[in-house]
C-alpha positions as CSV (number, residue, x, y, z in Angstrom):
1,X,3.5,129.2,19.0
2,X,3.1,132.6,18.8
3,X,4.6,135.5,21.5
4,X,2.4,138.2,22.5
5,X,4.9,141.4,23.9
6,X,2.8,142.7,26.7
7,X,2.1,146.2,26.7
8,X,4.0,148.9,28.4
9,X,2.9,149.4,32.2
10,X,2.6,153.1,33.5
11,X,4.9,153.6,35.8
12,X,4.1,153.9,39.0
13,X,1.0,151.8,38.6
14,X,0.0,149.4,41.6
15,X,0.9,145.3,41.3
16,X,-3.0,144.8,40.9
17,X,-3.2,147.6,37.9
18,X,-0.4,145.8,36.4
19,X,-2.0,142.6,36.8
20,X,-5.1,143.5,35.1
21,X,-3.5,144.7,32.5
22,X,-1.4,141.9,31.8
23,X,-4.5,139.5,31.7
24,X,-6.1,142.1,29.9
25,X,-3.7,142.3,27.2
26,X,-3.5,138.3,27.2
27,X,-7.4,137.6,26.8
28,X,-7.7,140.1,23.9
29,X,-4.5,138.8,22.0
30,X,-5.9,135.1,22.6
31,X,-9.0,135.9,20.8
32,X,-9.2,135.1,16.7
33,X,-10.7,138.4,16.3
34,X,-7.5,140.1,17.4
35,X,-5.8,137.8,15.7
36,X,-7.6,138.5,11.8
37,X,-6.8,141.7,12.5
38,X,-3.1,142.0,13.0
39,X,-3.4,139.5,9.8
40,X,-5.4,142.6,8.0
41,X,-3.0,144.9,9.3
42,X,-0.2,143.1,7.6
43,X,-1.8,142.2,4.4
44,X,-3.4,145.7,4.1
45,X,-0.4,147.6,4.9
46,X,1.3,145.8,2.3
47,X,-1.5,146.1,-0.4
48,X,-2.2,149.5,0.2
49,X,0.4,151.4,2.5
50,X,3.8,149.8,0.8
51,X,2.8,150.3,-3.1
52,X,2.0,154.1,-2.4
53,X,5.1,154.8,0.1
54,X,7.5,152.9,-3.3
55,X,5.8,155.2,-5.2
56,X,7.3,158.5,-3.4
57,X,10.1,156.9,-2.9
58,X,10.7,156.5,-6.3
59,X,9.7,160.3,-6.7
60,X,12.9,161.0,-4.6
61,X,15.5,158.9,-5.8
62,X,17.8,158.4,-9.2
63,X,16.3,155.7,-11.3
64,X,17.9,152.9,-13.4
65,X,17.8,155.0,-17.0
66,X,18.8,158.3,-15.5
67,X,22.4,157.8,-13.6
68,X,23.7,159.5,-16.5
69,X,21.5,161.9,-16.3
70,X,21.5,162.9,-13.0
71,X,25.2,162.1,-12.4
72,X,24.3,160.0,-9.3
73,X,24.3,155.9,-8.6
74,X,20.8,154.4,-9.0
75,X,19.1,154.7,-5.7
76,X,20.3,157.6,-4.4
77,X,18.4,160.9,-3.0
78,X,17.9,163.0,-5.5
79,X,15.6,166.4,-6.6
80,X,15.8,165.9,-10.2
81,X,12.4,164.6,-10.7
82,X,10.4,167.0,-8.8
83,X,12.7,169.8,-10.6
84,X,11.5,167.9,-14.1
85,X,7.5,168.1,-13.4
86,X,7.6,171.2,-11.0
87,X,10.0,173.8,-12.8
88,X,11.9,172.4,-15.8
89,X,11.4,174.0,-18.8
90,X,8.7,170.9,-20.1
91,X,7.2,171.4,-16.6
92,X,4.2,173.7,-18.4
93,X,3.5,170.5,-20.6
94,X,4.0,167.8,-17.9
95,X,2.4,169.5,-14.5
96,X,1.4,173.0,-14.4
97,X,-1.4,173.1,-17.8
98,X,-2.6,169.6,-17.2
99,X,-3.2,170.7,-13.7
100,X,-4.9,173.9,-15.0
101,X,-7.1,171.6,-17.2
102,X,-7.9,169.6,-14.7
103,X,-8.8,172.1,-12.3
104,X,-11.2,173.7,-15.1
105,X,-12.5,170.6,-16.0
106,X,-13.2,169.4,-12.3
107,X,-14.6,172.7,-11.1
108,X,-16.9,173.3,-13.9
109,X,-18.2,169.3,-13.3
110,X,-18.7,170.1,-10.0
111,X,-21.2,172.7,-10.1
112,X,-22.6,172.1,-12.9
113,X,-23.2,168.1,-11.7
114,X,-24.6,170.1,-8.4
115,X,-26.7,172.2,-10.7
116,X,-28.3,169.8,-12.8
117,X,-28.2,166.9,-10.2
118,X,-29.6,169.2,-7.3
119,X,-32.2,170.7,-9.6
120,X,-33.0,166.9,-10.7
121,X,-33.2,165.4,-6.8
122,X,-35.5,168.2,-5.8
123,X,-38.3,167.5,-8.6
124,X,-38.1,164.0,-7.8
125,X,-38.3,164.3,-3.8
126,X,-40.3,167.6,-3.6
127,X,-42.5,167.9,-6.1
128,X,-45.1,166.6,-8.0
129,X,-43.8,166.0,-11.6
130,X,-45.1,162.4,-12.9
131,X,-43.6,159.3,-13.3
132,X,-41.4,160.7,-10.4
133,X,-41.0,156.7,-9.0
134,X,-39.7,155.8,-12.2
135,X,-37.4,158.6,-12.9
136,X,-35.9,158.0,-9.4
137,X,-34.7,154.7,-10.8
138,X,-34.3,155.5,-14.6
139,X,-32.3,158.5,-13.9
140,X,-29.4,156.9,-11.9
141,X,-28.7,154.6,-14.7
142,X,-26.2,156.7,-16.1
143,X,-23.6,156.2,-13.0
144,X,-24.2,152.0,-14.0
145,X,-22.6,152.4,-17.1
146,X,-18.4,153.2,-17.9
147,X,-18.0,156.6,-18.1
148,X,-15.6,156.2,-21.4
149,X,-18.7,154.7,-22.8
150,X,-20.3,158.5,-23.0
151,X,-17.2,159.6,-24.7
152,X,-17.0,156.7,-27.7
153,X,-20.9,157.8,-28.1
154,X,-19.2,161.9,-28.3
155,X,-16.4,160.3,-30.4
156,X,-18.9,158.7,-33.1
157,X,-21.2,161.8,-34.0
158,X,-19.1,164.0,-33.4
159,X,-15.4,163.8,-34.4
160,X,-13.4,165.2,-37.1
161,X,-10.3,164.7,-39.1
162,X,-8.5,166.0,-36.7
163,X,-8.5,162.4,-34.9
164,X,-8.5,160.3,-38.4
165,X,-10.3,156.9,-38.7
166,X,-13.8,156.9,-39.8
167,X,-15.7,160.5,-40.0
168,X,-17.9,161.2,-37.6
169,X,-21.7,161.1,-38.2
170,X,-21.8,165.0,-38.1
171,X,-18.8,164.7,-41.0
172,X,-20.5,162.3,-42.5
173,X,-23.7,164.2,-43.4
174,X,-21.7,167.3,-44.5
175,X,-21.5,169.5,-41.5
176,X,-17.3,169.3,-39.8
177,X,-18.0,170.3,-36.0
178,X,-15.2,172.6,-34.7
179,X,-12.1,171.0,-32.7
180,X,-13.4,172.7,-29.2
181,X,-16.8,170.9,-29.9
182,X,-15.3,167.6,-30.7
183,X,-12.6,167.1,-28.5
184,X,-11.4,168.9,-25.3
185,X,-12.8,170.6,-21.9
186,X,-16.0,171.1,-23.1
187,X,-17.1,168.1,-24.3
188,X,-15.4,166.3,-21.2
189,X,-16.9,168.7,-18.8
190,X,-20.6,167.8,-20.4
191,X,-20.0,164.1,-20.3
192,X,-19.1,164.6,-16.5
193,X,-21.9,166.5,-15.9
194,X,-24.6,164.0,-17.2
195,X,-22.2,160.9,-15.9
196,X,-22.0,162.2,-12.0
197,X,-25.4,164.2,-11.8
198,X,-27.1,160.4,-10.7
199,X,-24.5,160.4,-8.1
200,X,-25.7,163.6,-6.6
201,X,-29.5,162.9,-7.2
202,X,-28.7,159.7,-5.0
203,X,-27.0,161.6,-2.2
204,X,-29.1,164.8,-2.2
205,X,-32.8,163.2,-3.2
206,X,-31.8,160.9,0.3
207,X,-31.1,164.3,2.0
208,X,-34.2,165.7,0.5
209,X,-36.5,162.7,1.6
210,X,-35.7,162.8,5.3
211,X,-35.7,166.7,6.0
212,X,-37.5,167.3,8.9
213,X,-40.5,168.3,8.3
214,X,-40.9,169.9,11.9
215,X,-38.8,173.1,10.5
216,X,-40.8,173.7,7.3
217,X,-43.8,173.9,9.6
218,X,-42.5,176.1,11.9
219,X,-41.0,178.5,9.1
220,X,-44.4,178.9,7.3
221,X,-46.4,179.6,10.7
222,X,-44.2,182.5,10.7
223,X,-45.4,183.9,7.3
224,X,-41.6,182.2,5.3
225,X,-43.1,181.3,1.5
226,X,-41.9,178.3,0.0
227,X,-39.1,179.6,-1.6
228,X,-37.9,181.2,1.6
229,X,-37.8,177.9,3.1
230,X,-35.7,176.7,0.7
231,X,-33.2,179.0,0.9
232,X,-33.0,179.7,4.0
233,X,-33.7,176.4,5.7
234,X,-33.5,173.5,2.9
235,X,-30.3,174.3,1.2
236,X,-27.9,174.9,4.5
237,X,-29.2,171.8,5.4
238,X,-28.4,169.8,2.4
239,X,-24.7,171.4,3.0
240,X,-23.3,168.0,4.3
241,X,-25.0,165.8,1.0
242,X,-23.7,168.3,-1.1
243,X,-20.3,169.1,0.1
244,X,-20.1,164.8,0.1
245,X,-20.9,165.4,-3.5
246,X,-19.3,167.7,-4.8
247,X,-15.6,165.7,-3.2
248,X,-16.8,162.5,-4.5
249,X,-16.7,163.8,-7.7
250,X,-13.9,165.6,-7.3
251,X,-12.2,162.8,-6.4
252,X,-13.6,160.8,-9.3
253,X,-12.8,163.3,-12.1
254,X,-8.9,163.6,-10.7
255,X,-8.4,159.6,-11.1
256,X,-10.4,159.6,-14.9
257,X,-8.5,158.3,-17.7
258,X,-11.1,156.8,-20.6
259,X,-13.0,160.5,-20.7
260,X,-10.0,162.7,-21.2
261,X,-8.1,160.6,-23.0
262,X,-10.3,159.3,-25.6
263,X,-11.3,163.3,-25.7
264,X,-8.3,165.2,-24.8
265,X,-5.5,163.2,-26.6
266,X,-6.5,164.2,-30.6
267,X,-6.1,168.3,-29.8
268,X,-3.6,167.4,-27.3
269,X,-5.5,168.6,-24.4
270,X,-3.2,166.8,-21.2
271,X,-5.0,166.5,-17.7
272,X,-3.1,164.9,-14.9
273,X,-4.5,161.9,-15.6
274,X,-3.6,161.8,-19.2
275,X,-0.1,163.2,-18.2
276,X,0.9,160.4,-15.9
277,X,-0.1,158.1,-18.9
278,X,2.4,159.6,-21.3
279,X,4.9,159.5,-18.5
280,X,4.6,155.8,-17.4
281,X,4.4,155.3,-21.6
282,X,7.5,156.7,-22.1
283,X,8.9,154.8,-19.2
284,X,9.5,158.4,-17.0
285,X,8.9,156.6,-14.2
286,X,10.7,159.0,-11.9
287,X,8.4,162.0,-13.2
288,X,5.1,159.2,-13.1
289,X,5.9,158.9,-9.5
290,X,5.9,162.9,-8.6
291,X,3.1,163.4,-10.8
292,X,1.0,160.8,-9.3
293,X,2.0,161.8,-5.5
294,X,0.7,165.1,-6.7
295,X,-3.1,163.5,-7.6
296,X,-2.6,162.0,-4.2
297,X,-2.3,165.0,-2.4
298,X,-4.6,166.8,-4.4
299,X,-7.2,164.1,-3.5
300,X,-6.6,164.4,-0.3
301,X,-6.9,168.5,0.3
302,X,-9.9,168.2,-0.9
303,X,-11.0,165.5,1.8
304,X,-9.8,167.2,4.0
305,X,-11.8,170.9,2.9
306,X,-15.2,168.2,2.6
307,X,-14.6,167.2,6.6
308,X,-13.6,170.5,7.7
309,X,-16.5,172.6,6.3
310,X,-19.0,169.2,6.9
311,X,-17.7,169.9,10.9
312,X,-19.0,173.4,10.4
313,X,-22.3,172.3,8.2
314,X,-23.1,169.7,11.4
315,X,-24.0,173.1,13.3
316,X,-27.0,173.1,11.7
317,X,-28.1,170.0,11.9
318,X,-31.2,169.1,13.6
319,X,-33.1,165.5,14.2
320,X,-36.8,165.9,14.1
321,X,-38.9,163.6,15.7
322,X,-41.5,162.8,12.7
323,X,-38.9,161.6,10.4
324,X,-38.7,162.5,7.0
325,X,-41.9,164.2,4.8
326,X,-44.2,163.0,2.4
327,X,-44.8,166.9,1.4
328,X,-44.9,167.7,-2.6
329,X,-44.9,170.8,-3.9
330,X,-47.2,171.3,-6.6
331,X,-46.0,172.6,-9.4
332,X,-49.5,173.6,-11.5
333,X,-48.6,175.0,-15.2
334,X,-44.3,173.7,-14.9
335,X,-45.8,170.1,-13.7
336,X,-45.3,169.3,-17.8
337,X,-42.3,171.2,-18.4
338,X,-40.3,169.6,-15.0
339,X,-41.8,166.2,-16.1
340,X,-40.1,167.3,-20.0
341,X,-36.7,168.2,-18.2
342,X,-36.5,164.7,-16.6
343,X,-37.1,162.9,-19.4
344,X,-34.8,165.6,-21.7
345,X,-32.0,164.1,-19.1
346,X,-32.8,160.4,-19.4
347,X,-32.9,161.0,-23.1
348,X,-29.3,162.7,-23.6
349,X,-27.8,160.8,-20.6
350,X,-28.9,156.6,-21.7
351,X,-31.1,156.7,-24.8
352,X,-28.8,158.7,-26.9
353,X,-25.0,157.6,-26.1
354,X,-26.5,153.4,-25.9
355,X,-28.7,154.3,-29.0
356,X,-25.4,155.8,-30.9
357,X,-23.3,152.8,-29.5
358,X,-25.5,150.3,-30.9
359,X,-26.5,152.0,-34.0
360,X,-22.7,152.5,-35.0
361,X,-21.9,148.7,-34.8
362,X,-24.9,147.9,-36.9
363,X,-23.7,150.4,-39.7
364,X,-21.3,149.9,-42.9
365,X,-21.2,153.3,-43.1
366,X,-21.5,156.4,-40.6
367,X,-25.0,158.8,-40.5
368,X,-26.3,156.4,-43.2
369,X,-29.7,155.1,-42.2
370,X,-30.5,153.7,-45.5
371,X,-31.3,149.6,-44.9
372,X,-29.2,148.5,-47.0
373,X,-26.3,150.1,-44.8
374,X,-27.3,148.2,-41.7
375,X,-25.6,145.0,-40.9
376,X,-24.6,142.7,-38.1
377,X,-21.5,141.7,-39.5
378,X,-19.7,144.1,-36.9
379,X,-20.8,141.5,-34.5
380,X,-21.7,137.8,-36.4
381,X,-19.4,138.1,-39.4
382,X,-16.2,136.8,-40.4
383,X,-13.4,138.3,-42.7
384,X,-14.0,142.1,-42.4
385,X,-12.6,144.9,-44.4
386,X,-11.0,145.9,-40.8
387,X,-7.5,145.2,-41.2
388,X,-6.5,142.9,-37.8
389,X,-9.7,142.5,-36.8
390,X,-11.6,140.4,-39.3
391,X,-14.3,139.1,-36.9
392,X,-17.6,139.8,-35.6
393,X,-17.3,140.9,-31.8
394,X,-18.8,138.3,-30.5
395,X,-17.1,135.4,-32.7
396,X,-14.0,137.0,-32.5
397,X,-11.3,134.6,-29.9
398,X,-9.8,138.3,-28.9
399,X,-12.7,139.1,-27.4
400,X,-14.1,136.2,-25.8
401,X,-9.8,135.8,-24.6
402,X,-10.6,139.6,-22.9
403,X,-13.9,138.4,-21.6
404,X,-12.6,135.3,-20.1
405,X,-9.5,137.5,-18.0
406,X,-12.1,140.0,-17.1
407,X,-14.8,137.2,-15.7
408,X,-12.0,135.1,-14.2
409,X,-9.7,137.9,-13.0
410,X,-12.5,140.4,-11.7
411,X,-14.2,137.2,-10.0
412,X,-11.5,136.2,-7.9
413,X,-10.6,139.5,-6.7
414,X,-14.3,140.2,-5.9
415,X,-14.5,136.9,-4.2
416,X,-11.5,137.7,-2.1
417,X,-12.9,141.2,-1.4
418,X,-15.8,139.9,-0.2
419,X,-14.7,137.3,2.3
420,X,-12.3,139.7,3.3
421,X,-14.5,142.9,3.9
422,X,-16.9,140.2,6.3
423,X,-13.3,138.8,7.9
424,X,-12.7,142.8,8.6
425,X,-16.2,143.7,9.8
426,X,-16.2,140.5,12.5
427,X,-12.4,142.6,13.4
428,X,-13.7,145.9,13.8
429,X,-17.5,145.2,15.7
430,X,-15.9,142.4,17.5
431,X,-12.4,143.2,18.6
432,X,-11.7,144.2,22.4
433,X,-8.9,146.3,21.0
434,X,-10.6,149.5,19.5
435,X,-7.2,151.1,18.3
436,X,-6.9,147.8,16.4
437,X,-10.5,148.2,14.7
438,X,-10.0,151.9,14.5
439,X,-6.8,151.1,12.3
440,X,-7.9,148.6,10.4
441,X,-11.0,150.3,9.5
442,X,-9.4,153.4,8.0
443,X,-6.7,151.5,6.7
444,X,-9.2,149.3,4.1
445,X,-10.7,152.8,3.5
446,X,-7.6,154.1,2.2
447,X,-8.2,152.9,-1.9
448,X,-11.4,155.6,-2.0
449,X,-9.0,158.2,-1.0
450,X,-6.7,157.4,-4.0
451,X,-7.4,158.3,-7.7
452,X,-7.0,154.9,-9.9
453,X,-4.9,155.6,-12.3
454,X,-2.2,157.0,-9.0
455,X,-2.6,153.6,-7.5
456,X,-1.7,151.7,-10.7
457,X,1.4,153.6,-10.7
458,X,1.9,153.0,-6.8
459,X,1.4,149.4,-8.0
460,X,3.7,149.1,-10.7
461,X,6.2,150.8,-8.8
462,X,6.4,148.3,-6.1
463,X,5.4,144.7,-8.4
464,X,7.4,146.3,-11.3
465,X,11.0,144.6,-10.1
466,X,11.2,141.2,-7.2
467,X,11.5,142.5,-3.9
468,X,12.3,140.0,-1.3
469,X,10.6,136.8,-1.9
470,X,7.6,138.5,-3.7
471,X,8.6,137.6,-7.7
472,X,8.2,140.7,-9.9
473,X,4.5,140.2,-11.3
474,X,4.2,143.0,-13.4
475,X,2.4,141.0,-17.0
476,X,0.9,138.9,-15.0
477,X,-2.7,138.1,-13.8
478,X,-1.6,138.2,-10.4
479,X,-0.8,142.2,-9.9
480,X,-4.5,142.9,-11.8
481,X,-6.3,140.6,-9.3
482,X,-4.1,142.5,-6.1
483,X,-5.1,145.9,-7.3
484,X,-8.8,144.7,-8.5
485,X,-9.0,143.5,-4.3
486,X,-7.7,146.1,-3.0
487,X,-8.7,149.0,-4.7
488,X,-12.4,147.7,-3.9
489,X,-11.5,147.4,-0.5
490,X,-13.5,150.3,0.7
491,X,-16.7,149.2,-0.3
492,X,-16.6,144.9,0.8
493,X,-15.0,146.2,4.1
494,X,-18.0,149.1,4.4
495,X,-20.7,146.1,3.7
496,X,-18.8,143.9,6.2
497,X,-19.0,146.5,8.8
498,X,-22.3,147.0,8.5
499,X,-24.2,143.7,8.5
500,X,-21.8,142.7,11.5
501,X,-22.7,145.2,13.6
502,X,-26.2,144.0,12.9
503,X,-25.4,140.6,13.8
504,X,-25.5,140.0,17.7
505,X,-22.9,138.0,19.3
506,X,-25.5,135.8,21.4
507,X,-25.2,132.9,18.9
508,X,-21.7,132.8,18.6
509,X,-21.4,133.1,22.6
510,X,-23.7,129.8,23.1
511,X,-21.8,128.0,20.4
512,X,-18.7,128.8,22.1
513,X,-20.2,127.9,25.3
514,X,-21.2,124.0,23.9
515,X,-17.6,123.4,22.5
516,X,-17.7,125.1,19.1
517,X,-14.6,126.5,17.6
518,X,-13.9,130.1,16.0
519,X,-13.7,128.3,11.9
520,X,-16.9,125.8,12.7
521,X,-18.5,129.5,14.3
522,X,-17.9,131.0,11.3
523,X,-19.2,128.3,9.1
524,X,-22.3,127.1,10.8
525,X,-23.6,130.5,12.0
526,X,-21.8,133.8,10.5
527,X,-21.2,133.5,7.2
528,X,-25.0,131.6,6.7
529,X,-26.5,134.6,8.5
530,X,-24.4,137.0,6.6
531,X,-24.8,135.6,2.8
532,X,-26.7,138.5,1.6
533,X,-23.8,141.0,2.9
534,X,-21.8,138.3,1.3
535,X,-23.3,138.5,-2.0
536,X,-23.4,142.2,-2.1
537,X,-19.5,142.6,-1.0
538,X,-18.9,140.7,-4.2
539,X,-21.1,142.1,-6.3
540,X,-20.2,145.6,-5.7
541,X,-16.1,145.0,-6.5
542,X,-17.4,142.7,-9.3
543,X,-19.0,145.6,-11.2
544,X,-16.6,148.4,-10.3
545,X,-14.0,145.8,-11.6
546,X,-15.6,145.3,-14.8
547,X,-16.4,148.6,-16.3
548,X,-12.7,150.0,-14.9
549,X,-10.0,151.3,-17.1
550,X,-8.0,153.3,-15.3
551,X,-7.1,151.1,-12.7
552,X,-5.3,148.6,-15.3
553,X,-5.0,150.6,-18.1
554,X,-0.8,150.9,-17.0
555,X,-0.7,147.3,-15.8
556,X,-1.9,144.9,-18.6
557,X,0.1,143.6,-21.2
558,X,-0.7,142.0,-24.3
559,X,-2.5,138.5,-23.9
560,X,-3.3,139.5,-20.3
561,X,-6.1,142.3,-21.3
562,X,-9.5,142.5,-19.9
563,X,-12.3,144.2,-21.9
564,X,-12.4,147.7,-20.7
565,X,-8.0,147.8,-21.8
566,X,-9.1,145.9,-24.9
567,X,-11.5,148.5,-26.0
568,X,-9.3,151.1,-25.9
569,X,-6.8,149.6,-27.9
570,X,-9.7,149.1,-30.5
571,X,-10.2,152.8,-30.2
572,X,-6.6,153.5,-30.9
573,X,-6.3,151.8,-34.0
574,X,-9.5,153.1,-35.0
575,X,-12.2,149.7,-34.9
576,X,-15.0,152.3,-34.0
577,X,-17.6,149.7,-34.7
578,X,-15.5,146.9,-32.4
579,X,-14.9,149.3,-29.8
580,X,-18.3,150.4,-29.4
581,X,-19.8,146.9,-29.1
582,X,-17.3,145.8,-26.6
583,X,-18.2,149.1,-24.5
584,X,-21.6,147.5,-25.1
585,X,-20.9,144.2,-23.5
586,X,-19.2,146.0,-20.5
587,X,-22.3,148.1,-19.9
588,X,-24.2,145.2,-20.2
589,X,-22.8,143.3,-17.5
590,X,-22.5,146.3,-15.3
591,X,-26.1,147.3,-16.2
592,X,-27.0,143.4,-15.1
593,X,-24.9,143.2,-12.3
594,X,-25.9,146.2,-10.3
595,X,-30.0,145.2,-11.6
596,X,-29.0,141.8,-9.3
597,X,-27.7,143.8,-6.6
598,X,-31.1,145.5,-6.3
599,X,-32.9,141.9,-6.3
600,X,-30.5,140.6,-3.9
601,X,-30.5,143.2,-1.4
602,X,-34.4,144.0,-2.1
603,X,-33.4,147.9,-2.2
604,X,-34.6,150.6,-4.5
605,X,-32.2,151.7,-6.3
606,X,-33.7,155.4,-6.6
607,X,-32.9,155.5,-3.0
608,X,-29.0,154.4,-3.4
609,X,-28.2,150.8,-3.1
610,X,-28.4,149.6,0.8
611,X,-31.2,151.9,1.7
């Protein structure tokens, strides 16, 4: 039996207030909606709430290793660590240059992802340049694909002794690229740029397509030229899309971990992410903690920045009554030359890095494109001249064994995401409580707000040691398939909301009304009706799942790794060939899985999936 507390009564209040209340209070806490969601409140705090507040806990108090140290009892309050990152005399190395890199880094992205990306979504929603219906969708494929995967194709033409292994392909044809064109910011900053410009085609070519068309007209009967419009109307209009932009990628580049490390780590150039990374590898957990906290609130700020100026960009927003315009500018003599810069960009962001992906694990040796060099031993063959690892990549028992965790680990946690985002949209459109919904609502929302590689370390600070009656599950399967669900959380819960509050409650009603109870409701009428939302709130954590690395990269262990930790072990001891055909297989899948999402939900994906 379960006891409901009855909510406090304002004083004062007359017996029939009170009364109504009362019942109030009881119908709502009778009903399984209100139920679920005091369930989600639970589970969610302690998936996503508890992990983060261990974290900065840890931050703040003496650990295990450093008693001596800090000349306090384990557990105690102490400063030390923030002392360590913040103003010891290695703070330059662990905080204060990796947070200058990363603010270079992330800034120049930014606008240059807005520059390119914006340029992009306005010749594909305002103009004329051809093929613009397939460049919509062709040049969004980039954001399908790992980002690492742009930075092993970098890696293979264009490294240098500086990071041993095999030459590059530059190297190998006789020219040595410098170290600040091989590794570092500025190769990092260009494979952000063409990773994250799809995501801001997406959210401005949207924008773009449903200006009002009302405004243009009225601005050109006034004698405003084209290019007046578009900078005095058009662009403070696209504020919101491309302040949402510009912090989703902010957000994005502060949690990265395969880009800047794969790039960064041979000229030891240290972002936060690669920072924390050292720290948690050299068991600094303390430090890990502060330094992570700090992504955290970095993350954060700038959410907060994107809602307080997207309050201020809302002043001038306006809701025409034509809907959106079918309008093209024509471009006459640059119709070739845009069409040239969209497929220059489709080129250098998904035929070249796939092309030098595949090309490298079908080559003996590097830059030679002699046929006697090619070969498909790198993925059919047996007893290489790698040194532990003798087999082909897709006869080799490591790799299927990586394959096999990531199918069977990323699967459950996207099937529990899934019935759990539809389990929290029935909560939040159908709760009488609206604090409840409210709560749980931001609370599964939380995960976006956190950089990945800062919620692996809020992770393995909590499942790192038992607490309670929870074993410690750090090694095992368990704590990847937790953070794989929750993590994900944001998106099942958002596809949840949204098909529920779609979803009238007339049929449930009558099924109540002849007898039917809340599990046989939800069986026979909800979750048939919702299958597609279904689908899609498992398809959506299965990709992100798949082609993730820093999420897990800190949390697997050997014989527990899934392909995207697998590959970058391949990478550090210098497989080139292996690693690139595993990043192949990842892309594959991810490629294939968001292709089904698009069949499944009947949406084009040039207009972003769910339009």
């Amino acid at each position: 039996m379960v006891v409901h507390d009855e909510p406090p009564v304002p004083a004062g209040a007359s017996p029939s207030v009170r009364q109504g209340m009362r019942y109030r209070f009881r119908v709502a806490a009778g009903r399984p909606s209100t139920v679920l969601g005091v369930l989600g409140l639970v589970l969610f705090g302690y998936l996503i709430v508890v992990p983060i507040v261990t974290m900065v806990i840890q931050g703040v108090t003496v650990g295990p290793r450093d008693t001596l140290t800090v000349q306090r009892p384990a557990g105690s309050l102490t400063s030390y660590y923030l002392w360590r990152v913040f103003l010891s005399p290695v703070a330059g190395d662990l905080f204060w240059r990796p947070l200058l890199h990363t603010v270079i880094v992330s800034a120049c992205s930014v606008a240059l992802s807005l520059l390119l990306g914006g340029l992009l979504a306005w010749l594909l929603a305002r103009t004329d340049v051809f093929a613009r219906r397939w460049f919509s969708t062709a040049l969004i494929v980039p954001y399908m694909l790992p980002t690492w995967a742009f930075a092993l194709a970098w890696s293979t033409v264009f490294k240098n002794r500086t990071a041993g292994g095999q030459p590059g392909w530059l190297e190998s044809i006789g020219f040595t690229p410098p170290d600040w064109l091989a590794y570092g910011g500025i190769p990092i900053t260009i494979i952000f740029t063409l990773y994250f410009s799809p995501l801001v085609i997406l959210l401005l070519g949207n924008a773009l397509e449903r200006f009002d068309p009302q405004l243009e007209d009225s601005a050109r009967s006034l004698g405003a030229g084209y290019w007046t419009v578009v900078r005095t109307i058009l662009i403070p209009l696209m504020r919101p899309a491309i302040l949402s932009a510009a912090t989703l990628i902010l957000a994005k580049v502060l949690g990265e971990f395969g880009v800047t490390y794969i790039l960064g780590l041979p000229t030891d150039f240290n972002v936060l992410a690669t920072s924390l990374y050292r720290n948690i590898s050299t068991r600094d957990s303390g430090a890990a903690a502060v330094i992570a906290s700090a992504i955290i609130v970095i993350g954060l700020l700038s959410l907060w920045v994107d809602v307080h100026f997207l309050k201020e960009a809302r002043r001038f927003v306006t809701i025409g009554g034509k809907g959106s315009t079918d309008r093209i500018q024509l471009l006459g003599r640059l119709r070739v030359p845009a069409t040239a810069l969209c497929g220059l960009a489709f080129v250098l962001s998904v035929i070249v890095p796939i092309g030098v992906l595949l090309l490298s694990t079908l080559m003996h040796r590097p830059a030679d494109f002699s046929l006697d060099n090619f070969t498909l031993s790198y993925w059919f063959g047996h007893d290489l001249d790698t040194a532990g690892f003798t087999d082909g990549v897709l006869v080799s028992s490591a790799v299927w064994s990586a394959a096999w965790n990531t199918f069977w680990i990323v699967g459950v946690a996207a099937v529990c995401a899934g019935v759990l985002g539809q389990l929290v949209g029935y909560v939040v459109v159908r709760s009488p409580s609206r604090l409840l919904a409210t709560t749980l609502r931001q609370l599964t929302f939380l995960p976006y707000l956190v950089p990945g590689i800062a919620f692996a370390v809020a992770y393995l600070s909590l499942f790192a040691v038992p607490r309670g009656p929870i074993p410690a599950l750090y090694g095992t399967a368990a704590i990847l398939v937790l953070i794989y669900m929750a993590e994900q959380m944001p998106f099942a819960s958002r596809a949840g909301i949204s098909s529920m509050m779609q979803l009238g409650s007339d049929l449930e009603d009558a099924a109540q009304a002849a007898g039917a109870g809340w599990w046989r409701r939800m069986a026979g009428i909800v979750l048939p009706i919702q299958k597609r939302s279904l689908a899609t709130g498992m398809l959506l954590p299965f990709i992100a799942g798949v082609r993730s690395l820093s999420l897990v990269v800190i949390l697997t262990v050997p014989g527990m790794d899934v392909l995207t930790t697998f590959a970058l072990k391949l990478v550090e001891f210098g497989f080139t060939q292996a690693a690139n055909g595993v990043v192949l297989i990842v892309s594959a899948i991810a490629f294939g899985g968001t292709y089904a999402i698009q069949k499944t939900m009947k949406a084009d994906l040039g207009r972003g999936l769910g339009e």
